[in-house]
C-alpha positions as CSV (number, residue, x, y, z in Angstrom):
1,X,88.7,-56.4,-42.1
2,X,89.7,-57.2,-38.3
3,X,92.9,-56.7,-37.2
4,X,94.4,-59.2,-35.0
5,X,97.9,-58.3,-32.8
6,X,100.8,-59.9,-33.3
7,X,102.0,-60.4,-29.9
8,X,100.6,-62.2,-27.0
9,X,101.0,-59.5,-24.7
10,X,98.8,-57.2,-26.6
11,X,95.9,-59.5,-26.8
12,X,95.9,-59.6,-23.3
13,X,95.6,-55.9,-22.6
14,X,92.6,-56.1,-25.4
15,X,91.2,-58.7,-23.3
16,X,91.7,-57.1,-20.0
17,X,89.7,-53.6,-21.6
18,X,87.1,-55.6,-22.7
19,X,86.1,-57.2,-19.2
20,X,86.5,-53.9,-17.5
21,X,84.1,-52.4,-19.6
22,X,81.4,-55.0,-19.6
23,X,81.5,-54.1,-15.6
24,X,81.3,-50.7,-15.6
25,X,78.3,-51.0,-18.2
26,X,76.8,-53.5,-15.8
27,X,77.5,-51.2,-12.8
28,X,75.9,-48.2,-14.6
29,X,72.6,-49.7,-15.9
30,X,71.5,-52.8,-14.0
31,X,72.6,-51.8,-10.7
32,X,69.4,-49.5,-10.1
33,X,66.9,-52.7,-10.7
34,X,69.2,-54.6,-8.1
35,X,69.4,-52.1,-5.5
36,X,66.1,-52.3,-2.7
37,X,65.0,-48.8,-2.8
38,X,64.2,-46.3,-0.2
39,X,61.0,-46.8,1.6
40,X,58.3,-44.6,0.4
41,X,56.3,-43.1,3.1
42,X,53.1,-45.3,2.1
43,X,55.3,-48.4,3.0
44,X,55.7,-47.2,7.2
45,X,51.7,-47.2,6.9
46,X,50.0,-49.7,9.2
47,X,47.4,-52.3,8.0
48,X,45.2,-50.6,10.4
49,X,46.4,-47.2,8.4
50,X,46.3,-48.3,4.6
51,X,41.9,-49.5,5.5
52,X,41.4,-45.9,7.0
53,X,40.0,-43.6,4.4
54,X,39.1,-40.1,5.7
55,X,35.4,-39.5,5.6
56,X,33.9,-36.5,3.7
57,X,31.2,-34.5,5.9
58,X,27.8,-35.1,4.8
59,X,26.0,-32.5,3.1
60,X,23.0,-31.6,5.1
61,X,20.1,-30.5,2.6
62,X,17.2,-29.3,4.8
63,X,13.9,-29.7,3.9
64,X,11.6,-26.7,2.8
65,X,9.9,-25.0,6.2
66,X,6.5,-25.4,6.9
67,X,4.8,-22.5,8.9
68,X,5.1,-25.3,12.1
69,X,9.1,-25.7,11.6
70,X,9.7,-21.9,10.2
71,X,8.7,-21.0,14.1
72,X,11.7,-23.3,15.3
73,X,14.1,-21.1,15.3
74,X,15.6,-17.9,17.2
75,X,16.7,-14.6,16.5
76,X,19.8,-13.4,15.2
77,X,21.6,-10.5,16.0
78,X,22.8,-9.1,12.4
79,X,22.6,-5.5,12.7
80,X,22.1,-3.3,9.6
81,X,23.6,-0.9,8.2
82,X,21.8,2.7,8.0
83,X,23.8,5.9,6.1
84,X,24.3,8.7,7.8
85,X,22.0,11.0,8.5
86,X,19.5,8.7,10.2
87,X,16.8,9.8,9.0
88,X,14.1,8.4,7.6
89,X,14.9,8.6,4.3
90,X,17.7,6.2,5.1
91,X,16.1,4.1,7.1
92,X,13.5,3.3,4.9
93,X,16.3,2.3,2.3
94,X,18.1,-0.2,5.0
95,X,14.8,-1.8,5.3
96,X,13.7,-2.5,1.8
97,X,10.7,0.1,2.3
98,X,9.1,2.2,-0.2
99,X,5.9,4.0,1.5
100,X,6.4,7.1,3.6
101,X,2.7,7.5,4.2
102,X,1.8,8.3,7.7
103,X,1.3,5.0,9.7
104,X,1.2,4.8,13.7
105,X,3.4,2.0,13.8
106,X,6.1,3.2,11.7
107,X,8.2,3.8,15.0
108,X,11.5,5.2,12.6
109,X,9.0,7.8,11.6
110,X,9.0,9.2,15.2
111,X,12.7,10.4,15.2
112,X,14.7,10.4,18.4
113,X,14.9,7.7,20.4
114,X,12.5,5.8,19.4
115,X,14.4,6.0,15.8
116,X,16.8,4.6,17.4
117,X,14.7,2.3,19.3
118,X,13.5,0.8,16.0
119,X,17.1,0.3,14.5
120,X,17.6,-1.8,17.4
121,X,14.3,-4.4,16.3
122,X,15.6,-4.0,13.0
123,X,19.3,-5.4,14.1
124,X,17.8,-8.9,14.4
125,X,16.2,-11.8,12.0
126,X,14.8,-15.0,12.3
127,X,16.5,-18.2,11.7
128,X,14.8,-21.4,11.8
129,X,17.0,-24.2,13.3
130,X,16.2,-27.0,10.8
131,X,14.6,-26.1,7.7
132,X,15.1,-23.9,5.0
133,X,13.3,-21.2,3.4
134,X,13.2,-19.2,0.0
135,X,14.4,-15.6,0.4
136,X,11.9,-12.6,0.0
137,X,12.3,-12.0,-4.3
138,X,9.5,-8.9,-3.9
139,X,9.8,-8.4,-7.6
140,X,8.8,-11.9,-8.3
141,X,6.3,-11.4,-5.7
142,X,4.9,-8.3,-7.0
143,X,4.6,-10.2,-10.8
144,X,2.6,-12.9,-9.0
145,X,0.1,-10.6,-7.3
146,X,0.0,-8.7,-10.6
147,X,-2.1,-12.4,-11.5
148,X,-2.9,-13.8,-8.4
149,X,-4.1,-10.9,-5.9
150,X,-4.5,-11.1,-1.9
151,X,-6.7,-10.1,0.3
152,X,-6.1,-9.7,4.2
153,X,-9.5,-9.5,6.5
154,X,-9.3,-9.1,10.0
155,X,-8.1,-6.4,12.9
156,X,-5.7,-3.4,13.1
157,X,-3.2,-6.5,13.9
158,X,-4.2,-7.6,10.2
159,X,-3.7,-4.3,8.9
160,X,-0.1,-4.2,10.6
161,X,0.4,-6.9,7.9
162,X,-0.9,-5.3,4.8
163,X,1.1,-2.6,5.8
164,X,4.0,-4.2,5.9
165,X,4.0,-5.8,2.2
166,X,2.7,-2.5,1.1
167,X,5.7,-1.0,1.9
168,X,7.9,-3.9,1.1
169,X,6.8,-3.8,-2.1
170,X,5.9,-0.1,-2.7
171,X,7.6,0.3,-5.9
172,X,5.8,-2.3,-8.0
173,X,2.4,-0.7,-6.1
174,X,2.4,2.5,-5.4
175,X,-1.1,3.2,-6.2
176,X,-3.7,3.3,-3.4
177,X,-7.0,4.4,-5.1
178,X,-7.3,2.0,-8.2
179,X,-10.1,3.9,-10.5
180,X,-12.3,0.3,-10.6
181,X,-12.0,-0.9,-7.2
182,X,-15.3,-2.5,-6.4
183,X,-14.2,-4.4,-3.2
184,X,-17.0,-1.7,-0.7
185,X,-19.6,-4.0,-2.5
186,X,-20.8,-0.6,-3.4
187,X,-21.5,1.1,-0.2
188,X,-19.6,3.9,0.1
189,X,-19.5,3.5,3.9
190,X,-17.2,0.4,4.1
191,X,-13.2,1.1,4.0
192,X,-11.1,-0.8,1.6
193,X,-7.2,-0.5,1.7
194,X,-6.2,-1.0,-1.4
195,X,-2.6,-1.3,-3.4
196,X,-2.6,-1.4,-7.2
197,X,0.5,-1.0,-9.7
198,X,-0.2,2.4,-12.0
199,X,-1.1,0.6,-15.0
200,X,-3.7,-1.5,-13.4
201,X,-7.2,-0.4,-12.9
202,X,-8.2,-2.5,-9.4
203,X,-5.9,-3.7,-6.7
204,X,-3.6,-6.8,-6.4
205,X,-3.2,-6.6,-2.5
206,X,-6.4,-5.6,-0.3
207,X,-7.3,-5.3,3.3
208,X,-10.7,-4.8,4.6
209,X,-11.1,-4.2,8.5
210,X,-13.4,-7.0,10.4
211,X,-12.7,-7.3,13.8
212,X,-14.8,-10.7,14.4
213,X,-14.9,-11.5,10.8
214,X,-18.9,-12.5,11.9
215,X,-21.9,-10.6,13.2
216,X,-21.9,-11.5,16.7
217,X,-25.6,-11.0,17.2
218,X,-26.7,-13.6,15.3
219,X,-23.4,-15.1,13.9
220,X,-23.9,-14.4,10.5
221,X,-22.0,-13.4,7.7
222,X,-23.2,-10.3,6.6
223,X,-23.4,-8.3,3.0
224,X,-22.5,-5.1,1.9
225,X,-25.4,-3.4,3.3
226,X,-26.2,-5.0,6.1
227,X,-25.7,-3.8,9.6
228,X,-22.1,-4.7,11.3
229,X,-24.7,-5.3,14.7
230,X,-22.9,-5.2,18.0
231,X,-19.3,-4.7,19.0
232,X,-17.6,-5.3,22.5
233,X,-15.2,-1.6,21.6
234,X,-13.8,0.4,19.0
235,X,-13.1,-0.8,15.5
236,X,-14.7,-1.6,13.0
237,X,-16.5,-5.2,11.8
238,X,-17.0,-4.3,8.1
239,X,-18.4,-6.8,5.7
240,X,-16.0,-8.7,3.7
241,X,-17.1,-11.8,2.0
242,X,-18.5,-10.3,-0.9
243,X,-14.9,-9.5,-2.1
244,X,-13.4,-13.0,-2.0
245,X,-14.0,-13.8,-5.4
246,X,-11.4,-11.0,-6.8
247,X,-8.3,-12.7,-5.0
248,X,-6.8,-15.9,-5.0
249,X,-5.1,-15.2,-1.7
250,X,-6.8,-14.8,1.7
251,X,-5.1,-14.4,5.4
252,X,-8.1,-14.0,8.1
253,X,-7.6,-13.5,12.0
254,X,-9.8,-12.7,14.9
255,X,-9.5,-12.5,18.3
256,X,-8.1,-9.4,20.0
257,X,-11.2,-7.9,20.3
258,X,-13.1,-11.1,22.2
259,X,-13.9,-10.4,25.4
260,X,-15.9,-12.1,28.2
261,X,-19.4,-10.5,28.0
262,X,-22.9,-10.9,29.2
263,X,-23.5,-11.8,25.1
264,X,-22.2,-14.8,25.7
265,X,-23.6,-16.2,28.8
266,X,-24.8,-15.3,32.4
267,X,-21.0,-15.8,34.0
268,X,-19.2,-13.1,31.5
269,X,-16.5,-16.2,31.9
270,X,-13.6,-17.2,29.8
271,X,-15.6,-20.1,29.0
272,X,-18.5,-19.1,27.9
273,X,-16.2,-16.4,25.8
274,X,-14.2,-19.4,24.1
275,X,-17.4,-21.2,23.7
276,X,-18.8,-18.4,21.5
277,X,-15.7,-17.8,19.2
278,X,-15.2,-21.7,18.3
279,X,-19.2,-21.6,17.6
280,X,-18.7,-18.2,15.6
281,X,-15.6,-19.7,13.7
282,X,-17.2,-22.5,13.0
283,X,-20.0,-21.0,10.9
284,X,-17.1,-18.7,9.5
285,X,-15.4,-21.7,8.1
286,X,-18.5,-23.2,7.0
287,X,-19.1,-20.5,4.9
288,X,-15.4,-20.6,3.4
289,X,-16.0,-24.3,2.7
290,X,-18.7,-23.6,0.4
291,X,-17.5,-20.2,-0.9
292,X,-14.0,-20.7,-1.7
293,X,-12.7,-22.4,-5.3
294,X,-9.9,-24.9,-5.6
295,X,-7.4,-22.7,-7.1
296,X,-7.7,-20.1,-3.9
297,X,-6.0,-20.3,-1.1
298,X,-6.9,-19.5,2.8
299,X,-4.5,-19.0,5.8
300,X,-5.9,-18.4,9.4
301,X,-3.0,-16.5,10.6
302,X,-2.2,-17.2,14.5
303,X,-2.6,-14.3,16.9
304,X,0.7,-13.8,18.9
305,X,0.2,-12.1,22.8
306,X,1.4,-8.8,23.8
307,X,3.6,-8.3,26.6
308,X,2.8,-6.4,29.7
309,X,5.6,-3.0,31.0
310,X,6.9,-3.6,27.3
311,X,9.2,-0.6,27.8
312,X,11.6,-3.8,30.0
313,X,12.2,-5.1,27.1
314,X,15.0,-4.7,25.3
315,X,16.1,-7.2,23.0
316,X,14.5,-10.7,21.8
317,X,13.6,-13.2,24.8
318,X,13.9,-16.9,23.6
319,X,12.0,-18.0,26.8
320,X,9.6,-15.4,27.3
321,X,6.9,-15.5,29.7
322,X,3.2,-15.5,28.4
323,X,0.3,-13.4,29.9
324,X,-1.9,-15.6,32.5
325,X,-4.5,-12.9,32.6
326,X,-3.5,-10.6,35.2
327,X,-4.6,-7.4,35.1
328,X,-3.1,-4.9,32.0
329,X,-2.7,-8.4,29.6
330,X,-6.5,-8.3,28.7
331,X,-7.2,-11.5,27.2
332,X,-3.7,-12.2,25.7
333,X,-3.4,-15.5,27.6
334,X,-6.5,-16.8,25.5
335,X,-5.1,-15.9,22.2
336,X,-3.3,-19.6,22.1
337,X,-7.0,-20.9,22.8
338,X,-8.4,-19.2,19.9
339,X,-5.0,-20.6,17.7
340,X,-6.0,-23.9,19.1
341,X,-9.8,-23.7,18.4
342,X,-8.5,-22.9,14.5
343,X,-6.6,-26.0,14.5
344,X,-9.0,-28.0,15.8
345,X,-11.5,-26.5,13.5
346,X,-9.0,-27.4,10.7
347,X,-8.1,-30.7,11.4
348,X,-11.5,-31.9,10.6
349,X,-10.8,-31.0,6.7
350,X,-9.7,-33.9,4.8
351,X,-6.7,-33.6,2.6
352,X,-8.3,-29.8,1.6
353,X,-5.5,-27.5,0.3
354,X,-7.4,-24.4,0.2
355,X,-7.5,-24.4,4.5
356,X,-3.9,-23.6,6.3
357,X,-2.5,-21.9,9.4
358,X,0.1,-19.4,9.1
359,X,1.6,-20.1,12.4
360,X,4.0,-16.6,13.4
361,X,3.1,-17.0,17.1
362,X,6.5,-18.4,18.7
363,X,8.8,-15.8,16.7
364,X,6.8,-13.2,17.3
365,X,5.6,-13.9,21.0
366,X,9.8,-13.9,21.5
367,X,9.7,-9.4,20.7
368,X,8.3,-8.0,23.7
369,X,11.2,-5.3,22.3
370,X,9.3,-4.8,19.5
371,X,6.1,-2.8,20.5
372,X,5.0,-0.2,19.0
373,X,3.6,2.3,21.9
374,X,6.3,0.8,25.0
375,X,4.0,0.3,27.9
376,X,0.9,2.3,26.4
377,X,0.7,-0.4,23.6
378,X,2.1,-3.4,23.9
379,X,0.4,-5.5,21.6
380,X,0.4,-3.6,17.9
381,X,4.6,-4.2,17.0
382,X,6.7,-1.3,15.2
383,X,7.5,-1.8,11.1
384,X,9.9,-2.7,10.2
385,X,9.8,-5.2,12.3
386,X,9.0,-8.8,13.3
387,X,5.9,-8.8,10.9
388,X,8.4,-8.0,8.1
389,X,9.1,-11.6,9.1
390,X,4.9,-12.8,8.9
391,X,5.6,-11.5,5.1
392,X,8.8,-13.7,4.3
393,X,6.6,-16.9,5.5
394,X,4.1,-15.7,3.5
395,X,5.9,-15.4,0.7
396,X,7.5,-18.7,1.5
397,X,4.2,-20.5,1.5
398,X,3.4,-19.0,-1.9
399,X,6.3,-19.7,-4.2
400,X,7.8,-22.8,-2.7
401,X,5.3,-24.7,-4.6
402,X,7.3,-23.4,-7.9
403,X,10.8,-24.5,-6.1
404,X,10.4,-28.2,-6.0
């Protein structure tokens, strides 16, 4: 029931409190929707402004190094850490090393100075500037071996090599007389270097010392019991090609021990000396052509110079200065011929995997710090070391096939 007022003036006070409150109830809600609002601060934004969106930086994914664009690089100083004492022990541990078998060019060996002297090549590492490469896994390495064994022929600079993964990966091999080594071709007179893990019966990396890789009397490649023939100075030229068929891996090199002689021509002249080796290569690769099966593999590692009054030298030059022959630099300023002659020699193969180059010249021809014997051997490097480094391309070259 609705109540209506009796008086007039009642009514209007109803009326009057009715209108008031229909405005405050409009004031309260639809004022808001009426009101302009404060600018937000996307409205002060130009035209120019509201186009510009920020651009992310590119991600730069480098492609895999070859051994031609690993060499474009330079070395960093990163110095590592060695526990006190320095000793040998320690530094051994520092640089990934598990061989304390007498070696000449184990400079930490020597205590001293020169132990100190070798911390200081150790402090640096090679970075290429454009490429990228797969870091060192020596387990992985070692399991590989294990099925696909290497074999490295050439000089003591060879040997430096061999050396070097020995000891890198001394803990998977740490057996150097394997009880069924065959690799002497069985004559007792050739030496075979030889790393095997204890539960294997023959080795999974080799090295057998051949210091022209040929005979250089009549440029043939000679058997187990053949005579090594002439040499132009100490070393040895053992035979070697008998032993290719246990290893899927090969790294040859020549070329410190050529030397201008009257076996090459009436002049003893550099000519006549590069004359000989690209004809002695040449039936050295010939042979490999024939002998070697698809599934192995053969790198013709480059030869890097030496460095004259090494003892100067004290860190990494990225411009160093090469040899040009004078006297004390031997024939290090042909050692890029030779490189050259190999790349010639190689360019002729067509689209055949089994041939490469393992190019460490450039990184290692920056390490006139790096010798071995300062001033009385400047050629032969210390290890650990710079061929530490020939290893990591090596190891590089091997796997990255199982990375793409």
């Amino acid at each position: 029931m609705v109540v209506v007022p009796k008086d007039k003036k009642s009514l209007r006070y109803i009326y009057i409190a009715t209108v008031f409150g229909c405005f405050v109830l409009w004031i309260t809600v639809y004022t808001p929707a009426l009101r302009p609002s404060l600018p937000l601060e996307d409205d002060y934004m130009t035209s120019s402004e509201e186009e510009y969106i920020p651009a992310l930086e590119p991600k730069v994914i480098k492609s895999l190094c070859t051994p031609k664009t690993f060499n474009q690089g330079q070395w960093i100083y990163d110095p590592i850490e060695i526990e006190s004492p320095l000793n040998q022990t320690q530094f051994a541990k520092a640089a990934g090393y598990h061989c304390m078998k007498k070696f000449a060019h184990r400079c930490f060996r020597k205590g001293g100075n020169e132990a100190l002297r070798a911390k200081k090549i150790m402090d640096y590492r090679w970075q290429p500037d454009a490429c990228s490469f797969l870091e060192m896994n020596v387990e992985q390495l070692a399991d590989h071996f294990l099925q696909h064994p290497i074999l490295f022929v050439g000089d003591s600079i060879t040997q430096l090599q061999f050396e070097s993964l020995g000891c890198l990966l001394g803990n998977q091999f740490p057996n150097r007389h394997p009880p069924k080594s065959t690799l002497n071709g069985g004559n007792s007179k050739i030496k075979v270097n030889e790393l095997a893990a204890s539960d294997r019966d023959t080795s999974s990396i080799a090295y057998i010392r051949s210091d022209y890789l040929i005979r250089l009397d009549d440029y043939k490649m000679i058997s187990p019991f053949e005579e090594a023939g002439s040499q132009l100075g100490n070393g040895e030229n053992y035979p070697w090609v008998h032993a290719l068929d246990k290893f899927d891996y090969i790294v040859i090199n020549t070329g410190p021990h050529w030397h201008p002689n009257l076996q090459w021509g009436p002049n003893q002249s550099e000519e006549e000396l590069l004359a000989a080796f690209k004809h002695a290569m040449s039936v050295v690769l010939d042979f490999l052509k024939g002998k070697v099966k698809s599934h192995q593999k053969v790198w013709i590692r480059s030869t890097p110079y030496g460095h004259a009054t090494c003892s100067q030298f004290k860190e990494p030059q990225a411009n160093p200065l090469a040899p040009t022959g004078k006297t004390g630099e031997y024939e290090w300023h042909l050692f890029k011929a030779f490189d050259d002659i190999w790349e010639d020699l190689l360019s002729g193969l067509v689209k055949d995997e089994r041939f490469n180059m393992l190019d460490i010249s450039t990184l290692s021809n920056q390490r006139g710090d790096a010798h071995s014997k300062p001033d009385a051997d400047c050629l032969h490097t210390c290890i650990p070391g710079p061929v530490d480094t020939w290893n990591k391309l090596l190891y590089h070259e091997i796997m990255k096939k199982f990375s793409i």
